[in-house]
C-alpha atoms as an extended CHARMM CRD file, in Angstrom:
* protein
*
       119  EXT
         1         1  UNK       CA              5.1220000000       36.8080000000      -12.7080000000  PROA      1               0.0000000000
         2         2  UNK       CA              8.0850000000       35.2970000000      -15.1420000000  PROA      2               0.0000000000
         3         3  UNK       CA              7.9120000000       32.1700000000      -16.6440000000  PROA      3               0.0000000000
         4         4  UNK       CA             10.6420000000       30.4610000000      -14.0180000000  PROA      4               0.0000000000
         5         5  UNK       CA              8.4840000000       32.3210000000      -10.9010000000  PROA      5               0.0000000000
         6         6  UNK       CA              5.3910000000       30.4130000000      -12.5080000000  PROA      6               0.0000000000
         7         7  UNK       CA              7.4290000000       26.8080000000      -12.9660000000  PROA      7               0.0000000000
         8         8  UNK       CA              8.4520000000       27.6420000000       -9.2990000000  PROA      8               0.0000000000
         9         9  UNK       CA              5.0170000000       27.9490000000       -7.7290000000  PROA      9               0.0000000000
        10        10  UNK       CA              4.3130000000       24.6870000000      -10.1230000000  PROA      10              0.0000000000
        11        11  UNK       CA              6.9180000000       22.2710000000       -8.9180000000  PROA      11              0.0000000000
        12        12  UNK       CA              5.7280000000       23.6420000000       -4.7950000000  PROA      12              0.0000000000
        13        13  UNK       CA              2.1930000000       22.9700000000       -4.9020000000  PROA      13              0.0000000000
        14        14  UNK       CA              2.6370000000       19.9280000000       -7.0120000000  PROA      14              0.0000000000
        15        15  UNK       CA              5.3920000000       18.6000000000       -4.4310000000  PROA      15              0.0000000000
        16        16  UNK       CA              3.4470000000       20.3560000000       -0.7530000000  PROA      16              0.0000000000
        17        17  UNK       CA              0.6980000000       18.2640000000       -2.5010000000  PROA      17              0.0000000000
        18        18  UNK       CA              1.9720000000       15.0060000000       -2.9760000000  PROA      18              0.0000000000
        19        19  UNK       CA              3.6160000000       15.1000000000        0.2450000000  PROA      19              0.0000000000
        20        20  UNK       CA              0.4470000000       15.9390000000        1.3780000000  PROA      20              0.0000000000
        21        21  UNK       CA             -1.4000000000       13.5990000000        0.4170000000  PROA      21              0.0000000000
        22        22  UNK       CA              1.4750000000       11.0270000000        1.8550000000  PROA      22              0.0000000000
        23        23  UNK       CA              1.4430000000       12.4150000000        5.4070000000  PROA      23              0.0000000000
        24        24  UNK       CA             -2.2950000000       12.4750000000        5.3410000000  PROA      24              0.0000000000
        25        25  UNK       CA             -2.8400000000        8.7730000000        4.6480000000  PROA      25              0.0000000000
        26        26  UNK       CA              0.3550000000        8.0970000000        7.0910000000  PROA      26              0.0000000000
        27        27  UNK       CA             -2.1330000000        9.9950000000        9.9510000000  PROA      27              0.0000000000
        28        28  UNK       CA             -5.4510000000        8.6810000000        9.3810000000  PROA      28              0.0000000000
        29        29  UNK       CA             -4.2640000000        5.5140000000        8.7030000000  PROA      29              0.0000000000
        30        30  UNK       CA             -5.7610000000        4.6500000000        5.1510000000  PROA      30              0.0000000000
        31        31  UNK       CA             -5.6150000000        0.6520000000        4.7610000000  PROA      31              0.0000000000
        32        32  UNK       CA             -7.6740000000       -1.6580000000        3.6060000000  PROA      32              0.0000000000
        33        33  UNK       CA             -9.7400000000       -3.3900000000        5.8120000000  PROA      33              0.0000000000
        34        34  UNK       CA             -9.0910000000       -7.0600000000        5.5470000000  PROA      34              0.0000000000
        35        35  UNK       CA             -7.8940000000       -9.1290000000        2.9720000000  PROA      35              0.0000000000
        36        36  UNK       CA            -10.0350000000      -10.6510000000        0.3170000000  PROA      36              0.0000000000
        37        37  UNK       CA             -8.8770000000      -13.9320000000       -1.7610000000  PROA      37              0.0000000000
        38        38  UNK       CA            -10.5870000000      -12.0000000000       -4.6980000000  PROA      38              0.0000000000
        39        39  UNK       CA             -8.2100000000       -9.2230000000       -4.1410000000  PROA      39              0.0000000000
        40        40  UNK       CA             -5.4950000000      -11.9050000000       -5.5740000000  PROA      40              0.0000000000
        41        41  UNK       CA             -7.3510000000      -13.1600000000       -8.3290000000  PROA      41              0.0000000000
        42        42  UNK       CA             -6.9760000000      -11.5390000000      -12.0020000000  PROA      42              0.0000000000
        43        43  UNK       CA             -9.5690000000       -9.0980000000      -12.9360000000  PROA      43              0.0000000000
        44        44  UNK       CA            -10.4070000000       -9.8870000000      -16.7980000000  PROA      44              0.0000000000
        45        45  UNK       CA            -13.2900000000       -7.7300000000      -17.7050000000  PROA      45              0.0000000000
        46        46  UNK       CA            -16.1360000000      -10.0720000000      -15.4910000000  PROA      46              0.0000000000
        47        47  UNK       CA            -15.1500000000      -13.0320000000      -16.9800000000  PROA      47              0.0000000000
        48        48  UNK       CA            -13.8900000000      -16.2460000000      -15.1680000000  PROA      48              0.0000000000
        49        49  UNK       CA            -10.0940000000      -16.8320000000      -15.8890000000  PROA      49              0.0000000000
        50        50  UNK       CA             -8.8870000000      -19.7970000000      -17.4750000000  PROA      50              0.0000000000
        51        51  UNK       CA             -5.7720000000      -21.0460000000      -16.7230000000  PROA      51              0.0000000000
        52        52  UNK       CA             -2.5230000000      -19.5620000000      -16.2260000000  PROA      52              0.0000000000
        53        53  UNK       CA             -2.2010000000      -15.6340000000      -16.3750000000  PROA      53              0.0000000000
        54        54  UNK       CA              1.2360000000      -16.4060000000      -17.2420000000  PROA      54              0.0000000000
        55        55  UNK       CA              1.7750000000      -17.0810000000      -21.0280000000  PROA      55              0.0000000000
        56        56  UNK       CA              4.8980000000      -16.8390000000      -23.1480000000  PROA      56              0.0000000000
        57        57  UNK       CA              4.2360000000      -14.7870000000      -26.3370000000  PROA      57              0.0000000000
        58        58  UNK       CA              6.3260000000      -14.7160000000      -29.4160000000  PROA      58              0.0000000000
        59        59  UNK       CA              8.8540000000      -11.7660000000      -29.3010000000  PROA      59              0.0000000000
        60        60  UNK       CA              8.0570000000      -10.9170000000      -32.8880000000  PROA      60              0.0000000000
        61        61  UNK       CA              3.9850000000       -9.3420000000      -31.4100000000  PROA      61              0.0000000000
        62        62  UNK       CA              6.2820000000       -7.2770000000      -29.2830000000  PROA      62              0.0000000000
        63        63  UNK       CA              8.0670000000       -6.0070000000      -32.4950000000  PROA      63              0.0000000000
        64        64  UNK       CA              4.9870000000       -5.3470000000      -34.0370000000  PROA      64              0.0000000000
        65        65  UNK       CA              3.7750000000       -3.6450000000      -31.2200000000  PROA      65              0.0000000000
        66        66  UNK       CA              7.0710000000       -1.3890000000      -31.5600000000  PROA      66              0.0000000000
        67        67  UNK       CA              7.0890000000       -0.5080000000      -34.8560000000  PROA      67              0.0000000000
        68        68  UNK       CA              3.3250000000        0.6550000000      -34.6330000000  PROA      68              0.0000000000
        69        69  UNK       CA              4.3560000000        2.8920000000      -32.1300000000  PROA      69              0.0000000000
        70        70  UNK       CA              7.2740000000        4.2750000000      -33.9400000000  PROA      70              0.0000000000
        71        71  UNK       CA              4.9630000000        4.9150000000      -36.9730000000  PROA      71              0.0000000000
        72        72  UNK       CA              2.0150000000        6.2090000000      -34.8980000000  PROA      72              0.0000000000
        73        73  UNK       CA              3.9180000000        8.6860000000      -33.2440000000  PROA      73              0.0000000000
        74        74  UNK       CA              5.2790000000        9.7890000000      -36.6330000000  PROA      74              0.0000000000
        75        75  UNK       CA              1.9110000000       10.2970000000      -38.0770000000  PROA      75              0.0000000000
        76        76  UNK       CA              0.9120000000       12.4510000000      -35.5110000000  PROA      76              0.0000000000
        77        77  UNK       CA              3.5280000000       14.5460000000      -35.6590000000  PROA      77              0.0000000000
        78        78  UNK       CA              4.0600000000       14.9430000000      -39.6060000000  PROA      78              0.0000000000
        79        79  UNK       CA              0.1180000000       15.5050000000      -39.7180000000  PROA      79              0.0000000000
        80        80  UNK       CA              0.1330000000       18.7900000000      -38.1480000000  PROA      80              0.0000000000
        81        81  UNK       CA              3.4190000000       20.1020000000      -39.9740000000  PROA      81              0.0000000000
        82        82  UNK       CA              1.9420000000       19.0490000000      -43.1980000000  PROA      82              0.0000000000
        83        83  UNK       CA             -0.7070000000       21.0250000000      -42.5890000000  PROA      83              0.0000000000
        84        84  UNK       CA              1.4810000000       24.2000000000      -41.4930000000  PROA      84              0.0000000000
        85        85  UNK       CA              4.6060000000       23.9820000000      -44.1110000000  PROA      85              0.0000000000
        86        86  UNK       CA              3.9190000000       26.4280000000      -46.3920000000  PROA      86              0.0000000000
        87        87  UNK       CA              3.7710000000       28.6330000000      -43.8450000000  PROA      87              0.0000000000
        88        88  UNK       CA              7.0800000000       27.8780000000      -42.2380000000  PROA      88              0.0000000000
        89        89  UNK       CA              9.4470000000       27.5610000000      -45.0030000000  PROA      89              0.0000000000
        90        90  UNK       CA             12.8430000000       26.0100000000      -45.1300000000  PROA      90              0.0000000000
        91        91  UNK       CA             13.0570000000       26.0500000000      -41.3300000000  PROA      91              0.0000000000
        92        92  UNK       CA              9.7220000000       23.8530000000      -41.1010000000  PROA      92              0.0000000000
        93        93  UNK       CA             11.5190000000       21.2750000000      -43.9120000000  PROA      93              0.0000000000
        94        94  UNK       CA             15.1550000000       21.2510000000      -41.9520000000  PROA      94              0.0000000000
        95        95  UNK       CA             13.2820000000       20.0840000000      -38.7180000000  PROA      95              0.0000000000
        96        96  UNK       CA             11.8330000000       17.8210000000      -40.3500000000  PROA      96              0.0000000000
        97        97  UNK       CA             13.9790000000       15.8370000000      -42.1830000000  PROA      97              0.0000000000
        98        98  UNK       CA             16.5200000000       14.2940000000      -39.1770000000  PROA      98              0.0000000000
        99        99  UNK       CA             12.8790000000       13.3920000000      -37.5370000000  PROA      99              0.0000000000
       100       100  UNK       CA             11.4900000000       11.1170000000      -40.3490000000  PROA      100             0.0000000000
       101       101  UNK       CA             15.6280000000       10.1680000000      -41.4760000000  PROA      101             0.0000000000
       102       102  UNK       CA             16.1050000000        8.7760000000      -38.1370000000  PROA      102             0.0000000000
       103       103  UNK       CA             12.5230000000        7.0660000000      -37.6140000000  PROA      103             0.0000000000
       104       104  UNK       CA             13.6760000000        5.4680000000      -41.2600000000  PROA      104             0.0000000000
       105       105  UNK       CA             16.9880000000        4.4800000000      -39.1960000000  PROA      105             0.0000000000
       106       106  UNK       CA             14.4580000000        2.5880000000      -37.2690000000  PROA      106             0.0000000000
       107       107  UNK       CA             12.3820000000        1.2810000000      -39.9610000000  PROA      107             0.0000000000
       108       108  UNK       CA             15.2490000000       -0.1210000000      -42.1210000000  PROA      108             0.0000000000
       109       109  UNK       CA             16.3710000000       -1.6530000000      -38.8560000000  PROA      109             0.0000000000
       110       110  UNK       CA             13.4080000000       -3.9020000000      -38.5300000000  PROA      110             0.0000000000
       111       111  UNK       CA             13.6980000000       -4.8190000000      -42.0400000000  PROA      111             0.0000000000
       112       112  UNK       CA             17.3330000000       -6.0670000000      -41.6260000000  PROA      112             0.0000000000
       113       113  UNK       CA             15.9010000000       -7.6280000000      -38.7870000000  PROA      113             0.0000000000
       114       114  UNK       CA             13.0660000000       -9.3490000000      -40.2080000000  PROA      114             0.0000000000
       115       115  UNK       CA             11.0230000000       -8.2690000000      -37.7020000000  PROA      115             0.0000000000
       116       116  UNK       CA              8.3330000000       -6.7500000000      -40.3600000000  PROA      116             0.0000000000
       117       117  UNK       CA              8.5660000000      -10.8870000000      -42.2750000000  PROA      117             0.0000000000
       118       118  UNK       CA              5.1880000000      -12.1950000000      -41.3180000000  PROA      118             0.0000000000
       119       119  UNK       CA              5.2780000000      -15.6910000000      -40.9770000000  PROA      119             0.0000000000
């Protein structure tokens, strides 16, 4: 069996699966069975809400939240070529280098930004 015979059978099960499992629930009829008022009600780890689920944060968390992201995924892809570079030679270093230059591109952003400023 090739590789595209293999993706083939992949992409029919997956899709005679999920249609499946949409034609099944259409038959037996899968609902739920009446409607609660805590069904509507936030779900915050067992504790009581208070007030409005509904709060306006500062755009700057969102940032943050962004730029850890950037520099998390970074990590854990520079980790493992670190730990393979000798092995791969100049090949490993010209891959590299448009990966980290553009996530820079992104980090000098921010900074121009002053997203990074705490204040």
């Amino acid at each position: 069996m090739t590789q595209w015979q293999a993706l083939l059978a992949f992409l029919a099960v997956s899709t005679v699966t999920a249609i499946g499992f949409i034609v099944g629930g259409r038959i037996l009829h899968v609902r739920a069975r009446a409607d609660s008022p805590l069904k509507r009600r936030p779900y915050e780890c067992g504790e009581e809400p208070v007030g409005t689920g509904w709060v306006q944060f500062n755009a700057r968390y969102y940032l943050v939240a962004l730029f850890f992201v950037l520099f998390d995924v970074e990590a854990a892809f520079l980790f493992p070529w670190s730990i393979v570079n000798h092995t791969l030679g100049i090949e490993a270093l010209a891959a590299v280098v448009p990966f980290v230059g553009i996530l820079m591109l992104g980090w000098l952003y921010g900074i121009r930004k002053d997203a990074l400023r705490w204040q």
